[in-house]
Each structure stands twice: as C-alpha cells, then as structure tokens.
DSSP file (Angstrom, degrees, kcal/mol; ACC not computed):
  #  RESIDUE AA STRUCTURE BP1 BP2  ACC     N-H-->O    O-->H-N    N-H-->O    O-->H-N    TCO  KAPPA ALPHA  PHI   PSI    X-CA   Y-CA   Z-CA
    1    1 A X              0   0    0      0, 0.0     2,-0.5     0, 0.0     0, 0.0   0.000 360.0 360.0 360.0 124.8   -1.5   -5.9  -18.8
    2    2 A X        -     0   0    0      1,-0.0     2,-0.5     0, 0.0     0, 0.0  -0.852 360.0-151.0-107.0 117.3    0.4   -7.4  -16.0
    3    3 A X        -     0   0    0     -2,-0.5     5,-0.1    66,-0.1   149,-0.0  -0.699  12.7-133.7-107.9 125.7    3.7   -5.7  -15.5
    4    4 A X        -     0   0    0     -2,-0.5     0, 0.0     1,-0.2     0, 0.0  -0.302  24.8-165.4 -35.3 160.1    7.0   -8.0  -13.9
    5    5 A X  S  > S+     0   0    0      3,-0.1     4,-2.5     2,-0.0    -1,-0.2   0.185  85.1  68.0-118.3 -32.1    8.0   -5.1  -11.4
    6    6 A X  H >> S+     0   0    0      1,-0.3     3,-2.0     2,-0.2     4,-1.6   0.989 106.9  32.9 -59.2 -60.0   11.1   -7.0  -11.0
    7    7 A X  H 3> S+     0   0    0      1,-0.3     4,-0.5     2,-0.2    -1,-0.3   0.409 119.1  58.7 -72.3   0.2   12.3   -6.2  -14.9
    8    8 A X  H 3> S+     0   0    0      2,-0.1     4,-3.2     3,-0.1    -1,-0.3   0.798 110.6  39.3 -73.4 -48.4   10.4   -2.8  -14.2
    9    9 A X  H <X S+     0   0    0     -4,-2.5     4,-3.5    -3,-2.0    -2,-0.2   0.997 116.1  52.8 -65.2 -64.8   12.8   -2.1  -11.2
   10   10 A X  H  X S+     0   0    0     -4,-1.6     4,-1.9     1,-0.2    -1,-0.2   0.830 114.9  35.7 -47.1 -46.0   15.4   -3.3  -12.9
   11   11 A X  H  X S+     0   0    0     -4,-0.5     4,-3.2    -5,-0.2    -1,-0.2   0.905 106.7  65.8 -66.3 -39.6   15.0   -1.2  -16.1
   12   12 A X  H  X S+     0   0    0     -4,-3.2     4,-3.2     2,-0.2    -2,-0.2   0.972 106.5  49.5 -63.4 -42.6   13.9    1.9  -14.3
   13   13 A X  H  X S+     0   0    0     -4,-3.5     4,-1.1     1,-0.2    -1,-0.2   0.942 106.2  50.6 -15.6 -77.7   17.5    1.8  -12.8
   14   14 A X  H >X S+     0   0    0     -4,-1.9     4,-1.5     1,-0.3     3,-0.7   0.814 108.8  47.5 -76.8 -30.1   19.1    1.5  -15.4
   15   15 A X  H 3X S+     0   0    0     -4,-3.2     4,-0.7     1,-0.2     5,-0.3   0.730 106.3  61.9 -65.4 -21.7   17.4    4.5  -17.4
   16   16 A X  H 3<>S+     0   0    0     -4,-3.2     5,-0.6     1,-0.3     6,-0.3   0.782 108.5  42.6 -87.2  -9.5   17.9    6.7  -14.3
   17   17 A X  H <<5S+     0   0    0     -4,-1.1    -1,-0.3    -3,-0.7    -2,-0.2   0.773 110.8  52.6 -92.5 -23.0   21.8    6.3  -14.7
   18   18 A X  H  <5S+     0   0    0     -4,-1.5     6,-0.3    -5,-0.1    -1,-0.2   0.639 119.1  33.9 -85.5  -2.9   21.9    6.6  -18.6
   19   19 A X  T  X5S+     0   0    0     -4,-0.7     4,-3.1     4,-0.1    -3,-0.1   0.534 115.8   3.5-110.2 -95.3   19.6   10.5  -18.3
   20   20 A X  T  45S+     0   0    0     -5,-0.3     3,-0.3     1,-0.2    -3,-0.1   0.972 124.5  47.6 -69.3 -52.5   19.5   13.0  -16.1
   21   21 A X  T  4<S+     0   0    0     -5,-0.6    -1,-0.2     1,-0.2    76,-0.1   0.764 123.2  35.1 -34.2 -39.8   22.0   12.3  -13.5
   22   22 A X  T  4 S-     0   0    0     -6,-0.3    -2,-0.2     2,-0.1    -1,-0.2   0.462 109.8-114.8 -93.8  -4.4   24.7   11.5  -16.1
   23   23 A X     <  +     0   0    0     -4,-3.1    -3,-0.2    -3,-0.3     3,-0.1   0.227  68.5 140.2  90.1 -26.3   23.8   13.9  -18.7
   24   24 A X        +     0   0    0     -6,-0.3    -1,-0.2    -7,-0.2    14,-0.1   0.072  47.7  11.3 -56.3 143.9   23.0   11.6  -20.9
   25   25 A X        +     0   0    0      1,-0.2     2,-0.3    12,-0.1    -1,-0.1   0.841  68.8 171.3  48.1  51.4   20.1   10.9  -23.6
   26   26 A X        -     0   0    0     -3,-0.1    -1,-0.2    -7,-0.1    11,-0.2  -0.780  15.6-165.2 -95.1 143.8   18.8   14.7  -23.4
   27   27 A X        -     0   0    0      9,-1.0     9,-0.3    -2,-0.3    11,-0.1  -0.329  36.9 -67.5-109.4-175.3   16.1   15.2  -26.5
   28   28 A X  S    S-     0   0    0     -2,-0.2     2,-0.4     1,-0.1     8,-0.3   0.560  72.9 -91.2 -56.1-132.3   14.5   17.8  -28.1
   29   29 A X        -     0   0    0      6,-0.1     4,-0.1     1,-0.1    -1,-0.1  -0.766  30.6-152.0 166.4 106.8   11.9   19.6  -25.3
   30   30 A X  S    S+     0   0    0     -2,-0.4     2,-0.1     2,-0.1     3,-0.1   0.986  74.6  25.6 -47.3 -72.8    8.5   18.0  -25.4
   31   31 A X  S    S-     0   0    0      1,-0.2     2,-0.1     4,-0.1     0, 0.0  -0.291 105.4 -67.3-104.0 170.0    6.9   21.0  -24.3
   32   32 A X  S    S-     0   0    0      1,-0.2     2,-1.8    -2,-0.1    -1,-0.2  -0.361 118.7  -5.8 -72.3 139.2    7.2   24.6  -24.1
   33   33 A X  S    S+     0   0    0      1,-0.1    -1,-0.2    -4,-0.1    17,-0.1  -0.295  98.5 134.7  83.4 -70.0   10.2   25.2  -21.8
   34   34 A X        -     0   0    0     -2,-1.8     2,-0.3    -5,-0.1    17,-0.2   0.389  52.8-127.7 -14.6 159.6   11.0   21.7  -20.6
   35   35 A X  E     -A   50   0A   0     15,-0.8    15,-1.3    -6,-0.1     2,-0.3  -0.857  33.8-155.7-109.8 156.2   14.3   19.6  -20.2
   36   36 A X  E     +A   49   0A   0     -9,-0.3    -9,-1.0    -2,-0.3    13,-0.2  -0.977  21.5 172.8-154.7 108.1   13.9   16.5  -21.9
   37   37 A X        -     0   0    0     11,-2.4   -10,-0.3    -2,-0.3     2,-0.2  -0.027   8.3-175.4-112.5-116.1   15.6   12.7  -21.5
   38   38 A X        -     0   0    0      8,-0.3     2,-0.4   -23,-0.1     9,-0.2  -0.492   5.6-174.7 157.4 143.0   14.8    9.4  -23.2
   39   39 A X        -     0   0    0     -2,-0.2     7,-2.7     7,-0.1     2,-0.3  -0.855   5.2-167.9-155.8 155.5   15.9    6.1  -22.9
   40   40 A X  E     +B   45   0A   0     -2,-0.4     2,-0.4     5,-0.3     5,-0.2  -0.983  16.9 155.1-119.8 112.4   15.1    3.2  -24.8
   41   41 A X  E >   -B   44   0A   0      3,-2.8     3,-2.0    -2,-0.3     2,-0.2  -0.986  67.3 -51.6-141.1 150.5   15.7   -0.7  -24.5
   42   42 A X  T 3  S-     0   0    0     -2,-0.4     3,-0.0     1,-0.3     0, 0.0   0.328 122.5 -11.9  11.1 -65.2   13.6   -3.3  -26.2
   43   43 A X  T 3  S+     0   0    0     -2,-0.2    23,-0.7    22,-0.1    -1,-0.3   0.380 118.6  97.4-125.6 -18.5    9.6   -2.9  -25.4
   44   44 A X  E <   -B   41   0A   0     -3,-2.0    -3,-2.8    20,-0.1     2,-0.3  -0.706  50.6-173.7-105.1 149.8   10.6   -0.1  -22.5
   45   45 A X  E     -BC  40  63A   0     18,-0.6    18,-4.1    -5,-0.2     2,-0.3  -0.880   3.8-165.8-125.2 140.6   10.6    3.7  -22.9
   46   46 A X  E     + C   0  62A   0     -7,-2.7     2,-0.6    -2,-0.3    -8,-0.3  -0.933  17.2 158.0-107.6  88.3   11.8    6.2  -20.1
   47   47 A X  E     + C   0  61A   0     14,-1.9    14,-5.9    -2,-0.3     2,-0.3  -0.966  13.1 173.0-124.3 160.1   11.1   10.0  -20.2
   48   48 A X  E     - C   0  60A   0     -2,-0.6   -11,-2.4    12,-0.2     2,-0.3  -0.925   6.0-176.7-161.3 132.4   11.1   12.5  -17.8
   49   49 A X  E     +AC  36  59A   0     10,-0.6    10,-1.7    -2,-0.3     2,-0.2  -0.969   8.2 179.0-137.1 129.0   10.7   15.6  -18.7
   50   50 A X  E     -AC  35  58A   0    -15,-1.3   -15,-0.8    -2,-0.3     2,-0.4  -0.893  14.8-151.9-143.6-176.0   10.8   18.5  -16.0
   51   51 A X  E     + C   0  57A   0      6,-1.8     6,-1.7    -2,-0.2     2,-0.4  -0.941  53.9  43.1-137.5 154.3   10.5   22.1  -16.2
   52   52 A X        -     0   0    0     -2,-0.4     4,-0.2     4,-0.2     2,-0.1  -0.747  53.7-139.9 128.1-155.7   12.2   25.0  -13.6
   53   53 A X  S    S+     0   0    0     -2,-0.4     3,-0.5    25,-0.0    25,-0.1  -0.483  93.9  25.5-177.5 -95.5   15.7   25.3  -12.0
   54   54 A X  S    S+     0   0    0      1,-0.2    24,-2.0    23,-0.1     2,-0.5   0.890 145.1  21.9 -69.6 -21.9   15.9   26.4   -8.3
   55   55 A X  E    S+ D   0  77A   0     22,-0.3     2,-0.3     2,-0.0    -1,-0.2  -0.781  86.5 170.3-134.4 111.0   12.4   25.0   -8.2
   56   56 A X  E     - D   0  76A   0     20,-1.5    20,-1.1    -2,-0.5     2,-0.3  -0.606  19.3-164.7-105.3 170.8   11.7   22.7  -10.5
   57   57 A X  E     +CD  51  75A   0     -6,-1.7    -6,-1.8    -2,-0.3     2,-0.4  -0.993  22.7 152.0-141.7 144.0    8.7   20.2  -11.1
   58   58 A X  E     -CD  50  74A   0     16,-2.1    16,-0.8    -2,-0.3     2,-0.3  -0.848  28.3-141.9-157.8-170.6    8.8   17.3  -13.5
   59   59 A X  E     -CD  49  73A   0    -10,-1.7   -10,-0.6    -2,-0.4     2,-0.4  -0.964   8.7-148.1-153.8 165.5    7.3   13.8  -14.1
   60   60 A X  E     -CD  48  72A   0     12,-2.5    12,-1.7    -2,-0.3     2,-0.4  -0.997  14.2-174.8-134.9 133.2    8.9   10.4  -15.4
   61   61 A X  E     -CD  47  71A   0    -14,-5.9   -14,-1.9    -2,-0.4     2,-0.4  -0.965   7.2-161.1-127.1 169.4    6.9    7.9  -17.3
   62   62 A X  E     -CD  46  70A   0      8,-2.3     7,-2.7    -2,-0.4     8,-1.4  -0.984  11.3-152.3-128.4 148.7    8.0    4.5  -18.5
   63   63 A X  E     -CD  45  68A   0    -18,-4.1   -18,-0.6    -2,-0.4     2,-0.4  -0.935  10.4-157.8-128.7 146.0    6.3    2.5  -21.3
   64   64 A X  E >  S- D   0  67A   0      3,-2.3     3,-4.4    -2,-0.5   -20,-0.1  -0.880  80.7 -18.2-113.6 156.4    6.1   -0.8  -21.8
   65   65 A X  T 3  S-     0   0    0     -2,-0.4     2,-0.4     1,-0.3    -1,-0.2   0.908 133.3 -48.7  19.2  56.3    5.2   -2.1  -25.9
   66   66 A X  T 3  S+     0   0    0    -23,-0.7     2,-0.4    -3,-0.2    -1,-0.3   0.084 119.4 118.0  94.1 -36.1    4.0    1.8  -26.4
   67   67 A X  E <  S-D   64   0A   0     -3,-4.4    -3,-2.3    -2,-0.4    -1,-0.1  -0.476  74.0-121.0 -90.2 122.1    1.7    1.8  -23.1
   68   68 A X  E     +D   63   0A   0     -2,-0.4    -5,-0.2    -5,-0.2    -1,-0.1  -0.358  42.3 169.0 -68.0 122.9    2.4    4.2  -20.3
   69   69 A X  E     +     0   0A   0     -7,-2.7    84,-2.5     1,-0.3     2,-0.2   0.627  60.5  11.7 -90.7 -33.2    3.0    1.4  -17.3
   70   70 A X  E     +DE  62 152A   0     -8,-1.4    -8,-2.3    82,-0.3     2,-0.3  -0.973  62.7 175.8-162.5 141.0    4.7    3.7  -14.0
   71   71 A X  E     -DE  61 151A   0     80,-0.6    80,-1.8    -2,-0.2     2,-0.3  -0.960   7.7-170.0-144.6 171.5    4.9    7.1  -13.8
   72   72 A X  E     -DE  60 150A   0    -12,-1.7   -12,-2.5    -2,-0.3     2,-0.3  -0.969   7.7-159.6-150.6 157.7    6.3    9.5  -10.7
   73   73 A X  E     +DE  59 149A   0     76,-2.2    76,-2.7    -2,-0.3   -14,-0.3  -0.823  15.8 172.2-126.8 163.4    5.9   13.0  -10.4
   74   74 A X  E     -DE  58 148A   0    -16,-0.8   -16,-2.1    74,-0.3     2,-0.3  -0.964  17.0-166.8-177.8 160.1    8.0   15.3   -8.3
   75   75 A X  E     +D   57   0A   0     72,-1.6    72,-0.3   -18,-0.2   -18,-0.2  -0.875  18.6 141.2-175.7 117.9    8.9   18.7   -7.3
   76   76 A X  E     -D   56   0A   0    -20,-1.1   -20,-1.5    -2,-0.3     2,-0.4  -0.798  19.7-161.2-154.5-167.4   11.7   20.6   -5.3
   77   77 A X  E     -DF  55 145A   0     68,-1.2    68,-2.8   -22,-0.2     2,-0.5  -0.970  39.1 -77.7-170.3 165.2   13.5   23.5   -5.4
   78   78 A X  E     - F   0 144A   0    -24,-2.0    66,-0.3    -2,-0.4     3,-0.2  -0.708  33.1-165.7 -59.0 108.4   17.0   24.9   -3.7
   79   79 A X  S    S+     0   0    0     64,-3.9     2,-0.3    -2,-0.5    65,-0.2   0.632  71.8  33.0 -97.1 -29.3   16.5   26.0    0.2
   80   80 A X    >   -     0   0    0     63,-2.0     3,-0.7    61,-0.1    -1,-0.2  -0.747  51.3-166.1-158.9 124.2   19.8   27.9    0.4
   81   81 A X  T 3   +     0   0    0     -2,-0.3    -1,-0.1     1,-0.3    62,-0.1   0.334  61.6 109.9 -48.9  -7.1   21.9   29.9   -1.8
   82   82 A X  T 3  S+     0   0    0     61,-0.1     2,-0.4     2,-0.0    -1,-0.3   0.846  91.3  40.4 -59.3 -17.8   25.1   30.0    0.4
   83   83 A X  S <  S-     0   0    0     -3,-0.7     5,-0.1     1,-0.1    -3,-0.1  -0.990 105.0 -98.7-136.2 128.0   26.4   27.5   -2.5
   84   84 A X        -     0   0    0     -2,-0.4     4,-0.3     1,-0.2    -1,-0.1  -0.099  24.9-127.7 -28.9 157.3   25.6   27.9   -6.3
   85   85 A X  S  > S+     0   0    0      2,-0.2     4,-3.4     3,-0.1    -1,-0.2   0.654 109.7  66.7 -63.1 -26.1   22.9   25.8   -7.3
   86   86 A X  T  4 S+     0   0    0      1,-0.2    -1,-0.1     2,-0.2     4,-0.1   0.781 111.4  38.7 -59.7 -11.5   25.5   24.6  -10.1
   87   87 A X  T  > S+     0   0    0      2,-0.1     4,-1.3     3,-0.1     3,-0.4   0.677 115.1  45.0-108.9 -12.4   27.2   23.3   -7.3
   88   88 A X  H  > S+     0   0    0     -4,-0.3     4,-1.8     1,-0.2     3,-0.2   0.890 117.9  48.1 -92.9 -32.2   24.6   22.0   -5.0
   89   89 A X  H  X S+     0   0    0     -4,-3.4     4,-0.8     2,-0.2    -1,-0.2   0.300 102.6  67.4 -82.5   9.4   22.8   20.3   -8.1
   90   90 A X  H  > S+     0   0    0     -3,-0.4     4,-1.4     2,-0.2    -2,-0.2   0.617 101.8  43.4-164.0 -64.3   26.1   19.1   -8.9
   91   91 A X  H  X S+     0   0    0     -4,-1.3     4,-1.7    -3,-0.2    -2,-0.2   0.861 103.8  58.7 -35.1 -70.7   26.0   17.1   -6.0
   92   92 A X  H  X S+     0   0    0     -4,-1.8     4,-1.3     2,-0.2     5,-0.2   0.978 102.0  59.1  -6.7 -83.7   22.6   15.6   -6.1
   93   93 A X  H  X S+     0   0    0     -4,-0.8     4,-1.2     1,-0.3     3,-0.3   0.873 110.1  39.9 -45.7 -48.7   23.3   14.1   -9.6
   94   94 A X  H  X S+     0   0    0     -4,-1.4     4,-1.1     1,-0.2    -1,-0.3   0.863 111.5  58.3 -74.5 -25.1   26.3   12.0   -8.4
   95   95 A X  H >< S+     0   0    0     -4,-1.7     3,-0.6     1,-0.2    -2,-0.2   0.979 109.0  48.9 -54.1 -45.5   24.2   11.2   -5.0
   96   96 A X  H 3< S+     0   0    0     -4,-1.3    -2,-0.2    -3,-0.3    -1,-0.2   0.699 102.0  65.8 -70.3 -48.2   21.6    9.7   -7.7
   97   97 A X  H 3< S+     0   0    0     -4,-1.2    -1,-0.3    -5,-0.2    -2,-0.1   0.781  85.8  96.2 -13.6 -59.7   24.4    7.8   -9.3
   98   98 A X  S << S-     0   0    0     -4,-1.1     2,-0.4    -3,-0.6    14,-0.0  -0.043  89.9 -77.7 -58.7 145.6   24.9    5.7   -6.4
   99   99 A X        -     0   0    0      1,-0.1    -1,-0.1    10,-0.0     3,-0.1  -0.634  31.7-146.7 -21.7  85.0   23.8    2.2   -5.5
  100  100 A X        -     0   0    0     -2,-0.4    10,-1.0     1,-0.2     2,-0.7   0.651  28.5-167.8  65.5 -73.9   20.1    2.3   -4.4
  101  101 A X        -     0   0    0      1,-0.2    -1,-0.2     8,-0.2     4,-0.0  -0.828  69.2 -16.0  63.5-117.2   20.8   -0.7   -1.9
  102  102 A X  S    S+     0   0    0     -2,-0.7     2,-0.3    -3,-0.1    -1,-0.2   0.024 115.1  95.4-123.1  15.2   17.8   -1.8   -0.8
  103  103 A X  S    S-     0   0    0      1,-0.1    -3,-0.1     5,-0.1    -2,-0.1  -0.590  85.1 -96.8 -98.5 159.1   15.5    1.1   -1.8
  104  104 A X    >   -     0   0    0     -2,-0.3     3,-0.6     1,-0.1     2,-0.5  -0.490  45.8-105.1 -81.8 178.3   13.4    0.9   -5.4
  105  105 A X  T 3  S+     0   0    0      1,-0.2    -1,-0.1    -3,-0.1   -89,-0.1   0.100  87.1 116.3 -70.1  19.9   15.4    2.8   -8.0
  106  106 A X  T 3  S-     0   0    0     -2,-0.5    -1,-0.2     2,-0.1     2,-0.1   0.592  88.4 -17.9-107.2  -2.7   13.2    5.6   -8.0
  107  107 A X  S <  S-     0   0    0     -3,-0.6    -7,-0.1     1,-0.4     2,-0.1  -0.432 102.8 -39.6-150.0 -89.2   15.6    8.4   -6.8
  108  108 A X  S    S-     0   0    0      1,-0.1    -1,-0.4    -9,-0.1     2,-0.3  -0.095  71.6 -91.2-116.9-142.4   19.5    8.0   -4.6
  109  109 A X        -     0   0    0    -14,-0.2    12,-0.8     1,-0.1    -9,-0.2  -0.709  52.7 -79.2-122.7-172.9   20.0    5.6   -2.1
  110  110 A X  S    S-     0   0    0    -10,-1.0     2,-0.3    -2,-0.3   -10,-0.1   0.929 109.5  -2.0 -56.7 -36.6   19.1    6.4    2.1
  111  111 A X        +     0   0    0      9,-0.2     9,-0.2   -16,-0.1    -1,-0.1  -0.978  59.2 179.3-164.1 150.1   22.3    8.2    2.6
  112  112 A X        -     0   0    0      7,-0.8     2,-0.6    -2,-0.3     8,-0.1  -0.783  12.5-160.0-164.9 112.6   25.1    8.9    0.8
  113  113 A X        +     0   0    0      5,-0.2     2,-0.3   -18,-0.0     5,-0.2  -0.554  15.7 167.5 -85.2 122.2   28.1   11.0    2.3
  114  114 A X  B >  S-G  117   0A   0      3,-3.4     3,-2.7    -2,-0.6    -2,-0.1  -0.980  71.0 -52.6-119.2 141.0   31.0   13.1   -0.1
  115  115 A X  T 3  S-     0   0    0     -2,-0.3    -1,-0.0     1,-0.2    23,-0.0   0.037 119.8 -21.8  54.3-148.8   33.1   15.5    2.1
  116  116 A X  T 3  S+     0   0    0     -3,-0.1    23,-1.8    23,-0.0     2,-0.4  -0.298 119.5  95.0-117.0  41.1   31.0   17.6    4.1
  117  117 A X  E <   -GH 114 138A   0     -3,-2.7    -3,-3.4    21,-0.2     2,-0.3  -0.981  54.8-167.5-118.3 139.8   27.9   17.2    1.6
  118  118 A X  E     - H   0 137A   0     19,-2.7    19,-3.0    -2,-0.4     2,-0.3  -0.943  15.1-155.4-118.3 158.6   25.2   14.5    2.4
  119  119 A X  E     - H   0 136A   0     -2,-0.3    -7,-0.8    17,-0.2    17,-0.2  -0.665  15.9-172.0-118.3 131.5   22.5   13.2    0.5
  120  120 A X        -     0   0    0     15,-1.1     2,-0.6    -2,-0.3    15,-0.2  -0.196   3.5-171.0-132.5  56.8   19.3   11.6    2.5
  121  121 A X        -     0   0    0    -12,-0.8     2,-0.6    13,-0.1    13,-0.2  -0.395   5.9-175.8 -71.2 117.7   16.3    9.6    1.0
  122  122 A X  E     +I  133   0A   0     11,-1.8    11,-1.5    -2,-0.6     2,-0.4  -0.860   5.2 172.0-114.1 140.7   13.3    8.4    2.2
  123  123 A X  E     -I  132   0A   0     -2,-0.6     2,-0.3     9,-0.2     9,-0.2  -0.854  17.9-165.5-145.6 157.2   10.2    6.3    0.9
  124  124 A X  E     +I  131   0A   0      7,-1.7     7,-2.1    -2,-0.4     2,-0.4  -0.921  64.9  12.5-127.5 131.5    7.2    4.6    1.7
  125  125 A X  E    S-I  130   0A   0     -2,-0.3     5,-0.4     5,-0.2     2,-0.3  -0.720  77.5 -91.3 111.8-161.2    5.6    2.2   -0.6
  126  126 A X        -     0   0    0      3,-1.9     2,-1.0    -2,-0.4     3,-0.2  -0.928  51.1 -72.9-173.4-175.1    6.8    0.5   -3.7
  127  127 A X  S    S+     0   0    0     -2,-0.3     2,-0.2     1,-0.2     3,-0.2   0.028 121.0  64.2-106.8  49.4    6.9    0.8   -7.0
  128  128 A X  S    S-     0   0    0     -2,-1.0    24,-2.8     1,-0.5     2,-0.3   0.906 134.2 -11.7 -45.3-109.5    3.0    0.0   -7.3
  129  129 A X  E    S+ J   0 151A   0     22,-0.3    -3,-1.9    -3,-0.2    -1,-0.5  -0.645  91.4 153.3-146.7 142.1    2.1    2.9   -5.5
  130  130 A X  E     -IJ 125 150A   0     20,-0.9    20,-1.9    -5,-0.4     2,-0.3  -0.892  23.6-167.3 164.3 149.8    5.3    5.1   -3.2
  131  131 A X  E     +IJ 124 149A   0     -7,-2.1    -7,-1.7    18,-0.3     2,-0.4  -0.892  20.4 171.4-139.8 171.3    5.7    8.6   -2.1
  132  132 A X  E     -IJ 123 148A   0     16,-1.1    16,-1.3    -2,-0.3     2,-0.4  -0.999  18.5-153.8-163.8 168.5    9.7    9.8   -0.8
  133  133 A X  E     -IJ 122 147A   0    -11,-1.5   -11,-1.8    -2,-0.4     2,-0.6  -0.975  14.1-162.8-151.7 147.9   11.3   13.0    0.1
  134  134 A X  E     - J   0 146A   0     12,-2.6    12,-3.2    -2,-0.4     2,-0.2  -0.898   4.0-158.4-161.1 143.5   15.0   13.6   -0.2
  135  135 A X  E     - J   0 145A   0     -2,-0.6   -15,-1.1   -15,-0.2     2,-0.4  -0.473  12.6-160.9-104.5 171.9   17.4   16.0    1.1
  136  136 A X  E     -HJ 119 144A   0      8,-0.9     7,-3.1   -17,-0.2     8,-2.3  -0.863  22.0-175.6-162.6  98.2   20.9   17.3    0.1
  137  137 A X  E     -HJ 118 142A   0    -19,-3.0   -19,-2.7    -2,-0.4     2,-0.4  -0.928  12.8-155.2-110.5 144.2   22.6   19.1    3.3
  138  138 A X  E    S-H  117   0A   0      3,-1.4     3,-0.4    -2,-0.3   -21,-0.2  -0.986  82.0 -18.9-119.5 131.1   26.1   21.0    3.1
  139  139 A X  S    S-     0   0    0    -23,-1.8    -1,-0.3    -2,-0.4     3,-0.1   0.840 129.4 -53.7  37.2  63.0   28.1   21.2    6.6
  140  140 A X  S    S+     0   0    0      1,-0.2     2,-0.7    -3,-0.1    -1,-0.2   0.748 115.5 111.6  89.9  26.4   24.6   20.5    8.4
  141  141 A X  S    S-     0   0    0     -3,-0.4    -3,-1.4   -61,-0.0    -1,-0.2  -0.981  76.3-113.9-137.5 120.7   22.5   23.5    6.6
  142  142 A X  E     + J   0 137A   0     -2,-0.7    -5,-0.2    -5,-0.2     3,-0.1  -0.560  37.8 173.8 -66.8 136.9   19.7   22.1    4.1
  143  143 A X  E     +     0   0A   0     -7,-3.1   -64,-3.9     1,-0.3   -63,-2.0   0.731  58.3  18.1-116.4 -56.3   20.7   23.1    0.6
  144  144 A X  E     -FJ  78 136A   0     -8,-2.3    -8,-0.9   -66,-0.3     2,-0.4  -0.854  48.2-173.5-132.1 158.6   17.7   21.0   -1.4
  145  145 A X  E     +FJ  77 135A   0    -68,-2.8   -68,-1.2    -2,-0.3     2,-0.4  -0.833   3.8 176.3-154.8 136.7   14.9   19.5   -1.3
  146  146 A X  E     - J   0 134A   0    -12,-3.2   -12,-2.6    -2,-0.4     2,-0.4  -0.824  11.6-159.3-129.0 158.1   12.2   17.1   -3.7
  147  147 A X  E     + J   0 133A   0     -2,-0.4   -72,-1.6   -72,-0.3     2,-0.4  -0.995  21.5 176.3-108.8 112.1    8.9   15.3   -3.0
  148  148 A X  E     +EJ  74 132A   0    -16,-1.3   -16,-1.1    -2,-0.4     2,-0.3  -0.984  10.3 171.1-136.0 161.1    8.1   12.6   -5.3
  149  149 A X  E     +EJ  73 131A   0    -76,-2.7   -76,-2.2    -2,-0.4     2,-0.3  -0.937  17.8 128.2-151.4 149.4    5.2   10.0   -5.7
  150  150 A X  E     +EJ  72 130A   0    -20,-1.9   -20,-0.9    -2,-0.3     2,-0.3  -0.981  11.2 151.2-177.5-147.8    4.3    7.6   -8.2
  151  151 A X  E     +EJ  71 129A   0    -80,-1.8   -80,-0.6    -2,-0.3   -22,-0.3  -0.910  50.4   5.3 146.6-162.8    3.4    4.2   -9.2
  152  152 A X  E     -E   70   0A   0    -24,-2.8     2,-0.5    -2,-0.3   -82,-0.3  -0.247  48.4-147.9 -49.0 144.4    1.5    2.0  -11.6
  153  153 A X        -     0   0    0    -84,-2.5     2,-0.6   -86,-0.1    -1,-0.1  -0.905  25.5-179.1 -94.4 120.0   -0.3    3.5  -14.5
  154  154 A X              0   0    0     -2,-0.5   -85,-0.1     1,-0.1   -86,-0.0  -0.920 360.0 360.0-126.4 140.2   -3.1    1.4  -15.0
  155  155 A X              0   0    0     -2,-0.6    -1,-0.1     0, 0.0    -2,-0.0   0.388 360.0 360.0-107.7 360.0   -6.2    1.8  -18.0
C-alpha cells in the first residue's frame, strides 16, 4: 500500500493537536499502566500510548483503512527538578501546540520561546524514516529531554 505522506503529514498534525498536548481524546489504557489517546478521521487512526512520568517512554502509531502505516517511538524523562514537572510538562505541551513551520509534524517546531522557558527541536529525516531530539530549558538550565525515531510501517 502506497501511503500520500503529504495527507499523512497533514493528518498526523492534526491528531497531535486534538491528544496529548491538548488533553484531548484520552481512552481507556491499552495496557497495564499506560496513558492512552485516539484520534480518528475517515480511513486514519492515531494512538500513542506511553507509559512513565519523569521518564516516560511511549510510541504513536497511525493506521490507514485498519493497517498500521507510520509509527515513532520515543523516550525522555525530566533532567532537573528545580521546577515541578507539572510545570515543566506544562510547558512542553503548549511548545507542541505551536506551528511546526517547516519541520514534519512529528513533535514542536525548532524553537519556540515563552518568558524565560524555551523549547528546541531537532530532526533528521522525514517522515519515511527520521530520528529528533528535543529540549525544554528554563532560564538556560535543561529541564527535559526526548529522543524519538520513527517512520513507515511497511508489511
């Protein structure tokens, strides 16, 4: 099955703004422990399901007509305590929010400045085959940090 990447990109977007960032479309917990989102539109499915807190690990898959198409996996954890994590994760989620620009959809955008927290992603790849890391520093002191990879699922 050969999947448009554009309407891939485009969907994966839009799912990342209706879940976890917004709060939005949290399920039942697949698995023991897990947080759980969903999103739905026409032939495509979004979950990502991840498991943890100050170091979490998780995955996203999308399906297209039933068939796992794209998946990323990813895994980071809180680097300093000087700030709750409710507040440092707190942060994050609205970086995630944000326009993309010119990056795939697949976490925040390269930089994104509130006050004296910034946000910093980078990736290699596209969303074929990608790896990224992305950082969340408050007055200059790294707070967080995730790893994530993923790409086509192919059978």
């Amino acid at each position: 099955m050969k999947i448009d990447l554009g309407r891939l990109g485009d969907f994966l977007k839009e799912a990342g703004l209706e879940t976890y960032a917004s709060g939005g479309n949290e399920v039942e917990s697949t698995r023991l422990a897990s947080y759980d989102h969903k999103y739905e539109k026409g032939d495509w499915i979004y979950h990502d399901t991840y498991f943890g807190g100050e170091r979490f690990i998780g995955e996203e898959i999308i399906y297209y007509k039933e068939k796992p198409v794209w998946g990323m996996n990813y895994y980071g954890w809180v680097e300093s305590l000087e700030i709750s994590k409710e507040e440092t994760y707190g942060f994050l989620k609205q970086s995630l929010l944000q326009d993309c620009g010119d990056l795939m959809p697949v976490r925040g955008p390269k930089e994104y400045i509130s006050g004296t927290w910034k946000y910093l992603n980078q990736q290699e790849g596209n969303l074929e085959k990608f790896s990224g890391e992305e950082n969340v520093y408050m007055d200059g002191v790294l707070m967080h940090r995730t790893y994530y990879r993923g790409g086509l699922v192919v059978k």
